[in-house]
PDB file with one MODEL, atoms N, CA, C and O in Angstrom:
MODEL        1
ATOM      1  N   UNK A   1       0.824  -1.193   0.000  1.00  0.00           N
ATOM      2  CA  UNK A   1       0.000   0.000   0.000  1.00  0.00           C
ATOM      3  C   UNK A   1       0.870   1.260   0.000  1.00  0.00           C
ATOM      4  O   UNK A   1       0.820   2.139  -0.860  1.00  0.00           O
ATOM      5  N   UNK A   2       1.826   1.237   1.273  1.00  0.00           N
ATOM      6  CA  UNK A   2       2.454   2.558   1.221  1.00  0.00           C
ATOM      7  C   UNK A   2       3.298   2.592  -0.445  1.00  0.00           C
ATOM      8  O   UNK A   2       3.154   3.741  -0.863  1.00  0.00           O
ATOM      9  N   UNK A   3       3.934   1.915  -1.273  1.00  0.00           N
ATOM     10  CA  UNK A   3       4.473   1.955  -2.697  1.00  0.00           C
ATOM     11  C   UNK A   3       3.680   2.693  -3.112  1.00  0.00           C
ATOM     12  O   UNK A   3       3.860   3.898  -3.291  1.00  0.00           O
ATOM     13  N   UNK A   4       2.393   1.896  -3.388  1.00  0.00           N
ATOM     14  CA  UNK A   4       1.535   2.450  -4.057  1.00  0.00           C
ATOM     15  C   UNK A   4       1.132   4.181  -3.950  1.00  0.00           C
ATOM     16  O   UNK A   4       1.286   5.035  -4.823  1.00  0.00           O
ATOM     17  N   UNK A   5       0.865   4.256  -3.290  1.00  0.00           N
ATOM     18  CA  UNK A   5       0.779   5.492  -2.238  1.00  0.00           C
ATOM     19  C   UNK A   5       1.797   6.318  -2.623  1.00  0.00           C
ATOM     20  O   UNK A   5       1.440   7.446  -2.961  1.00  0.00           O
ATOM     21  N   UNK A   6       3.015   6.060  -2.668  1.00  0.00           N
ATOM     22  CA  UNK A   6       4.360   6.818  -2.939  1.00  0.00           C
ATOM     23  C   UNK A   6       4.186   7.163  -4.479  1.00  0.00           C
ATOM     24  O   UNK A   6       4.349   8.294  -4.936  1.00  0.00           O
ATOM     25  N   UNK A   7       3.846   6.080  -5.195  1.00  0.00           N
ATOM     26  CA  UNK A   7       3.885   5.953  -6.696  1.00  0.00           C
ATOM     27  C   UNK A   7       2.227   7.360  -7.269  1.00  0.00           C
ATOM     28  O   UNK A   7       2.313   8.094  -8.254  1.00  0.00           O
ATOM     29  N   UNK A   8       1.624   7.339  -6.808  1.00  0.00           N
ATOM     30  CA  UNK A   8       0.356   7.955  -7.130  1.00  0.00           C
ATOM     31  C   UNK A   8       0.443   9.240  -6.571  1.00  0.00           C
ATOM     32  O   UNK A   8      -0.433  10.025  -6.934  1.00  0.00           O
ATOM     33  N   UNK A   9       1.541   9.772  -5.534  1.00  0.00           N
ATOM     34  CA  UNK A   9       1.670  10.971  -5.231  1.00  0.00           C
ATOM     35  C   UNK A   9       2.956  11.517  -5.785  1.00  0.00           C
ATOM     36  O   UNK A   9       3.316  12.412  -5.021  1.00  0.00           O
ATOM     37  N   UNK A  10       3.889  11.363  -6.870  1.00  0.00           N
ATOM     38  CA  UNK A  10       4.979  11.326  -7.405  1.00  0.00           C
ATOM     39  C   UNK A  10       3.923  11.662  -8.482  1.00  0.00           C
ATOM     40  O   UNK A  10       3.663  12.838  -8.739  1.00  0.00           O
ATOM     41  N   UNK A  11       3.222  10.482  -9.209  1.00  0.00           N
ATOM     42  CA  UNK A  11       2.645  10.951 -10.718  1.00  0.00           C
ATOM     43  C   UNK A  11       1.306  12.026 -10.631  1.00  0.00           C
ATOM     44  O   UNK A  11       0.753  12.450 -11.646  1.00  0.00           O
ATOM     45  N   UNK A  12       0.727  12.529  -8.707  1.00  0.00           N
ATOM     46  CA  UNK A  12       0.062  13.932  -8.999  1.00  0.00           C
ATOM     47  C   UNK A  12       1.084  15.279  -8.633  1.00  0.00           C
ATOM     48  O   UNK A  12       0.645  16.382  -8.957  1.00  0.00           O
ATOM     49  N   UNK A  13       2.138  15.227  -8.113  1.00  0.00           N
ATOM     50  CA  UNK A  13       2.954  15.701  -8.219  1.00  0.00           C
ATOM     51  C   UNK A  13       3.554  16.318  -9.502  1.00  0.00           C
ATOM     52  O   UNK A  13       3.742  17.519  -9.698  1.00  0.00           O
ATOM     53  N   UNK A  14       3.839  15.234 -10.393  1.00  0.00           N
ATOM     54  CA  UNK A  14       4.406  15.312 -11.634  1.00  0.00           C
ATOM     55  C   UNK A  14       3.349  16.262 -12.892  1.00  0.00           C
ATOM     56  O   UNK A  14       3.634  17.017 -13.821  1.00  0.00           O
ATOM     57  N   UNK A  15       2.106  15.763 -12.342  1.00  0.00           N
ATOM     58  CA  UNK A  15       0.900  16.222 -13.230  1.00  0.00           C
ATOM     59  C   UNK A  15       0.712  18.152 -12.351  1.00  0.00           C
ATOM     60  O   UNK A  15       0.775  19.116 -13.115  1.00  0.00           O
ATOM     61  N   UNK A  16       0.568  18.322 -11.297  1.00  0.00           N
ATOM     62  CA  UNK A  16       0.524  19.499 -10.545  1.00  0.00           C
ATOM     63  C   UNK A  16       2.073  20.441 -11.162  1.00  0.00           C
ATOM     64  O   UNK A  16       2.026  21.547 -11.702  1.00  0.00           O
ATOM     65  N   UNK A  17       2.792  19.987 -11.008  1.00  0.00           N
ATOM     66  CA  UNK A  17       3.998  21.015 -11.850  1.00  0.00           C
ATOM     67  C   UNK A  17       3.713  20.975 -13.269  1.00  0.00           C
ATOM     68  O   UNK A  17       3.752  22.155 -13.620  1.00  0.00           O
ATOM     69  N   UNK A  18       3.486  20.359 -14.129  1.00  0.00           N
ATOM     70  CA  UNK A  18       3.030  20.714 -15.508  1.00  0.00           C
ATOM     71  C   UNK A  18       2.041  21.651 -15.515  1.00  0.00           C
ATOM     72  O   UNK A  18       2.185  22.706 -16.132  1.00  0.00           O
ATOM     73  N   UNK A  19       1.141  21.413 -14.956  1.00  0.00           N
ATOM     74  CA  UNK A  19      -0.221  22.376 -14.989  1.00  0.00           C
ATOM     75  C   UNK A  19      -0.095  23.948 -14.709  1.00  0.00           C
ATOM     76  O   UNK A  19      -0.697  24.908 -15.190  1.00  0.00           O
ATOM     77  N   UNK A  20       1.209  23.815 -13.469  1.00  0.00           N
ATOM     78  CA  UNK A  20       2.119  25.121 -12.753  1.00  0.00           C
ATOM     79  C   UNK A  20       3.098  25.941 -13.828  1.00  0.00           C
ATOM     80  O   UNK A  20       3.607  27.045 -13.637  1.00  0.00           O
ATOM     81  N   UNK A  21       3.191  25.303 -14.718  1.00  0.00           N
ATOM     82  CA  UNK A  21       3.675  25.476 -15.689  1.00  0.00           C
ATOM     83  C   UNK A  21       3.465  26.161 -16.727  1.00  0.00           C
ATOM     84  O   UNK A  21       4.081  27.203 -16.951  1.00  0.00           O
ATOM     85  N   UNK A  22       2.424  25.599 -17.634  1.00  0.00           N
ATOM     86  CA  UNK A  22       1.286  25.914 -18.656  1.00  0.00           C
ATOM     87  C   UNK A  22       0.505  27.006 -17.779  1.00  0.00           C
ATOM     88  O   UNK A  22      -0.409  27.370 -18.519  1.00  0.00           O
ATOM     89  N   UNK A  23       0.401  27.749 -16.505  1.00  0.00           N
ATOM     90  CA  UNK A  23      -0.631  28.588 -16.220  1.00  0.00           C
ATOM     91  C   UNK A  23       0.438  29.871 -16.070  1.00  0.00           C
ATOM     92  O   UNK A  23       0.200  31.069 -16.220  1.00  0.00           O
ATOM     93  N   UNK A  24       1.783  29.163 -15.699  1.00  0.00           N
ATOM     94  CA  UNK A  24       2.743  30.627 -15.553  1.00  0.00           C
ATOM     95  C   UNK A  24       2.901  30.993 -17.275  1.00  0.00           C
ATOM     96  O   UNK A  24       3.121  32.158 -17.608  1.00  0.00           O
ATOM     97  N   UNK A  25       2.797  30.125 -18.099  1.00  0.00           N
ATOM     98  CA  UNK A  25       3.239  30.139 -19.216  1.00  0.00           C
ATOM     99  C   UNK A  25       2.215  31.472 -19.816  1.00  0.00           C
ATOM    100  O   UNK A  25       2.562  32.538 -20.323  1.00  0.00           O
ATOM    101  N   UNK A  26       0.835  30.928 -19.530  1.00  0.00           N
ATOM    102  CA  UNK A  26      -0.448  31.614 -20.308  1.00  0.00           C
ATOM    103  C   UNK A  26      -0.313  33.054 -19.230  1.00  0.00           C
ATOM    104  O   UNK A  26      -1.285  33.755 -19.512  1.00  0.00           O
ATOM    105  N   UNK A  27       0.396  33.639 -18.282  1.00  0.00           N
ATOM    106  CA  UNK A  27       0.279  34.611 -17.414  1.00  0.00           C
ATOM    107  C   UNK A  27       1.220  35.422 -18.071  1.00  0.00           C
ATOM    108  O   UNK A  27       0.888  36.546 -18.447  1.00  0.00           O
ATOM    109  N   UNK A  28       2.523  34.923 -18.283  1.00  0.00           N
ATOM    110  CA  UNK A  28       3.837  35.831 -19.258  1.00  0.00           C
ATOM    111  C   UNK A  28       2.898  35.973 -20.592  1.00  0.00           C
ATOM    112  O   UNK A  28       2.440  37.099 -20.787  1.00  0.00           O
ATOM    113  N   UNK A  29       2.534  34.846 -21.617  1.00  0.00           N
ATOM    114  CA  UNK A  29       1.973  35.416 -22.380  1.00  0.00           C
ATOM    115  C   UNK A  29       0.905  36.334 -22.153  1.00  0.00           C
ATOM    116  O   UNK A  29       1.260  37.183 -22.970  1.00  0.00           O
ATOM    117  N   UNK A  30       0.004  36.733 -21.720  1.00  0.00           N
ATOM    118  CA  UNK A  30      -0.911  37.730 -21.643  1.00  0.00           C
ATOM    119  C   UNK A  30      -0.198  38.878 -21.320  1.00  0.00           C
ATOM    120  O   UNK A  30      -0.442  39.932 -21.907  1.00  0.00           O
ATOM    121  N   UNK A  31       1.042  38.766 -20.066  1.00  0.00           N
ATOM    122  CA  UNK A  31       1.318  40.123 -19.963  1.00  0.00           C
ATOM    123  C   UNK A  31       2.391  40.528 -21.025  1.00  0.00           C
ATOM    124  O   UNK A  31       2.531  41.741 -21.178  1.00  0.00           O
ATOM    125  N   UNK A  32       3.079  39.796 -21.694  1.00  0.00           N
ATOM    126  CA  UNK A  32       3.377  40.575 -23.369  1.00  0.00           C
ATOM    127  C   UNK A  32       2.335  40.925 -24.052  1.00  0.00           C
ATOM    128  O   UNK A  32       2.157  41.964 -24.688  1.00  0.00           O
ATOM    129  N   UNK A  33       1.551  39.908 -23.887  1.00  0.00           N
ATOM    130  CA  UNK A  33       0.533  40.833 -24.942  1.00  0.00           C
ATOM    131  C   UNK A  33      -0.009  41.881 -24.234  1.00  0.00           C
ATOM    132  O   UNK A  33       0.188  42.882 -24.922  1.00  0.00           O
ATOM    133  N   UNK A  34      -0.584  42.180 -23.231  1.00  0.00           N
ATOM    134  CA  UNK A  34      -1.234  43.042 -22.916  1.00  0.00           C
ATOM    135  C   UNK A  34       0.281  44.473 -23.043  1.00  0.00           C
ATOM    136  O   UNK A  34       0.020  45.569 -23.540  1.00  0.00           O
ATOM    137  N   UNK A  35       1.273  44.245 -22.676  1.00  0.00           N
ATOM    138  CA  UNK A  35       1.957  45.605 -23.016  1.00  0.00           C
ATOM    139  C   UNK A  35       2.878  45.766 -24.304  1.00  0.00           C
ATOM    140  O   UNK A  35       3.888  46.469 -24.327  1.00  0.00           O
ATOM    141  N   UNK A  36       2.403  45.035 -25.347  1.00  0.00           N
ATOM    142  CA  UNK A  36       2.288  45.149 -26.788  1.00  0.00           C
ATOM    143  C   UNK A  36       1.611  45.890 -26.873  1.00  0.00           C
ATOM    144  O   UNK A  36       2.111  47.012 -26.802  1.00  0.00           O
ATOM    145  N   UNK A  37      -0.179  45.826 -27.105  1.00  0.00           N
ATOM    146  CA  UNK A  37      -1.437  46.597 -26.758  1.00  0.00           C
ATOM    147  C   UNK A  37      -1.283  47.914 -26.401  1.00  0.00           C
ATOM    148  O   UNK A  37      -1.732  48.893 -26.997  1.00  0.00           O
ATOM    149  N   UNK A  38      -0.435  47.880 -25.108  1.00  0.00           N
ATOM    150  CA  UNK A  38      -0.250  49.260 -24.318  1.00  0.00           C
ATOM    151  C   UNK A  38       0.472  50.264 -25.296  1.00  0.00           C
ATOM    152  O   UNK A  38       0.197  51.433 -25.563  1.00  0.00           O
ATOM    153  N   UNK A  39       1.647  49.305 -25.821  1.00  0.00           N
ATOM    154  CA  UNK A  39       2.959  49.968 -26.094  1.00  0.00           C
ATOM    155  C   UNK A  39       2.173  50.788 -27.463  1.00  0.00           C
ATOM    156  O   UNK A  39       2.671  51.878 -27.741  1.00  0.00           O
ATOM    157  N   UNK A  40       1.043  50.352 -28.282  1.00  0.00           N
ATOM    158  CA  UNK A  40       0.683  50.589 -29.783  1.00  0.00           C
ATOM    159  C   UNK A  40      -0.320  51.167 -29.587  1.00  0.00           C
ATOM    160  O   UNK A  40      -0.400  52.120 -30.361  1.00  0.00           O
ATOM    161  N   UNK A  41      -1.589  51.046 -28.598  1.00  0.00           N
ATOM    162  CA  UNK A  41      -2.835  51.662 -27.929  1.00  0.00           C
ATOM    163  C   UNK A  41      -2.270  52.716 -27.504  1.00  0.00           C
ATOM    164  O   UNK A  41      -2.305  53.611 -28.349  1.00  0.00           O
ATOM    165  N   UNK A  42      -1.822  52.963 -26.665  1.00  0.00           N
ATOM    166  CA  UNK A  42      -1.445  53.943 -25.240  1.00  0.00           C
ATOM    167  C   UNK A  42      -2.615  53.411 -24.577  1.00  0.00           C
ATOM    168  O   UNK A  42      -3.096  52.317 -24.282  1.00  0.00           O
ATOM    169  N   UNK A  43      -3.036  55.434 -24.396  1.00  0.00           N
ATOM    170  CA  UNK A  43      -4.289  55.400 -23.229  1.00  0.00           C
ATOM    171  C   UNK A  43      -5.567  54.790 -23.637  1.00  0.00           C
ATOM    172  O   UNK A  43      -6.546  54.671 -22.900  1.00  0.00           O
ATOM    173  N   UNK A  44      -5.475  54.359 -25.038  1.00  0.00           N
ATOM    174  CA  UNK A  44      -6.819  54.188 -25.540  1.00  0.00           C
ATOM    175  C   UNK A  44      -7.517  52.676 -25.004  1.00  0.00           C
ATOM    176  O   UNK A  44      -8.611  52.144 -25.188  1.00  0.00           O
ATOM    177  N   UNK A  45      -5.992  52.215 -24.079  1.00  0.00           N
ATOM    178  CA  UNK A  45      -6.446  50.857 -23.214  1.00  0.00           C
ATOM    179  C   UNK A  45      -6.281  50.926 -22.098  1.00  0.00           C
ATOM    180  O   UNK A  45      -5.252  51.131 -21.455  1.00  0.00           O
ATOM    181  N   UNK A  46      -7.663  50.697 -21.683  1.00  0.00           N
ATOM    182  CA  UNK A  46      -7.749  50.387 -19.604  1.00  0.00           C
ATOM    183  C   UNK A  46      -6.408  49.814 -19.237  1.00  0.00           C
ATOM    184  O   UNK A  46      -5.834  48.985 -19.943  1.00  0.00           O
ATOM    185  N   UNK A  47      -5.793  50.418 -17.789  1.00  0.00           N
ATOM    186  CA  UNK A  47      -5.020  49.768 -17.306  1.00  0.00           C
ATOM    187  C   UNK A  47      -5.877  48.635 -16.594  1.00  0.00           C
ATOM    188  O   UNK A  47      -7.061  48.504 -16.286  1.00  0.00           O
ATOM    189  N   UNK A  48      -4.342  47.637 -16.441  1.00  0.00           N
ATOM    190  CA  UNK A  48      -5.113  46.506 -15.431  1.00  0.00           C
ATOM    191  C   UNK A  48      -3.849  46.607 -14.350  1.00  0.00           C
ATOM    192  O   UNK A  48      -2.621  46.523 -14.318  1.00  0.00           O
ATOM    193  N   UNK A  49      -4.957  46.837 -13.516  1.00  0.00           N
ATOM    194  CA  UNK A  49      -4.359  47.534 -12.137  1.00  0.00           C
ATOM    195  C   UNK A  49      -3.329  46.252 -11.621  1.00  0.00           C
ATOM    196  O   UNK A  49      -2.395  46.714 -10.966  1.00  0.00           O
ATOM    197  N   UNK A  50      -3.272  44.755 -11.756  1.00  0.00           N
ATOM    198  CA  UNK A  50      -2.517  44.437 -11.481  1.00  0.00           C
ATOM    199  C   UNK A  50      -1.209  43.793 -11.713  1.00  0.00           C
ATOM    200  O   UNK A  50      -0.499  42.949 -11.167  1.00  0.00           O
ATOM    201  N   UNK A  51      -1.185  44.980 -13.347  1.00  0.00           N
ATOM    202  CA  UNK A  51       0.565  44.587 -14.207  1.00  0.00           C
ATOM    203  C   UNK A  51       0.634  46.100 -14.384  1.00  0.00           C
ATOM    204  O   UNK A  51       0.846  46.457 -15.543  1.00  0.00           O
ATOM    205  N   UNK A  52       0.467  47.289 -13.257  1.00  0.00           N
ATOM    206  CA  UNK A  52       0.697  48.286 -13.291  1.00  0.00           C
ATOM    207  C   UNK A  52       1.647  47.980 -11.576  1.00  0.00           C
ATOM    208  O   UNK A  52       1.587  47.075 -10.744  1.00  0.00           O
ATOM    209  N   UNK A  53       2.193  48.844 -11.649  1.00  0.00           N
ATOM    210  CA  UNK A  53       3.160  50.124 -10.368  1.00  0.00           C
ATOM    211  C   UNK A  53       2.247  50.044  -9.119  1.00  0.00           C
ATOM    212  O   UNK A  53       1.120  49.825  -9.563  1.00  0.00           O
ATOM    213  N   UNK A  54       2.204  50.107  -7.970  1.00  0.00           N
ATOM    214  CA  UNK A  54       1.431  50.899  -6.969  1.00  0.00           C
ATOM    215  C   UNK A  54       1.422  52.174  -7.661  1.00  0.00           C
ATOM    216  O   UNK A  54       0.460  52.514  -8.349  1.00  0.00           O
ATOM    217  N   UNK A  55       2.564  52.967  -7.489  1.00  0.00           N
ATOM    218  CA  UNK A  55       2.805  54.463  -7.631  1.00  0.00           C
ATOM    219  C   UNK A  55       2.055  54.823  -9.009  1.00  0.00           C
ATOM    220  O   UNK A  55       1.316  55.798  -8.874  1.00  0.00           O
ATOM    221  N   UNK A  56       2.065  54.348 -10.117  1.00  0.00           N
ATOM    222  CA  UNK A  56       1.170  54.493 -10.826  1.00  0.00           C
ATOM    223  C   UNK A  56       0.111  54.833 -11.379  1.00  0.00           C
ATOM    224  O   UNK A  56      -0.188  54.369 -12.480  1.00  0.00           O
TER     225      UNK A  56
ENDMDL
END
């Protein structure tokens, strides 16, 4: 039992960092794109208050 056990928390382990992965992945992509957008928009696009500055 405990193998087993070892073996099935190794392969959700293994599956939980991929997923950690692919979501940091889709987070960098959006924030290039979103300050692509910025960089060619300016003001004519809402900031999103949380890939802005505090001071900002």
């Amino acid at each position: 039992m405990k193998a087993n056990l070892d073996k099935e928390k190794r392969a959700m382990q293994k599956i939980w960092k991929e997923r950690e992965k692919q979501i940091e992945k889709v987070i960098s992509n959006t924030i290039d794109m979103y300050g692509s957008i910025k960089g060619i928009a300016g003001k004519a696009i809402s900031a999103v208050k949380a890939l802005e500055l505090s001071g900002s």
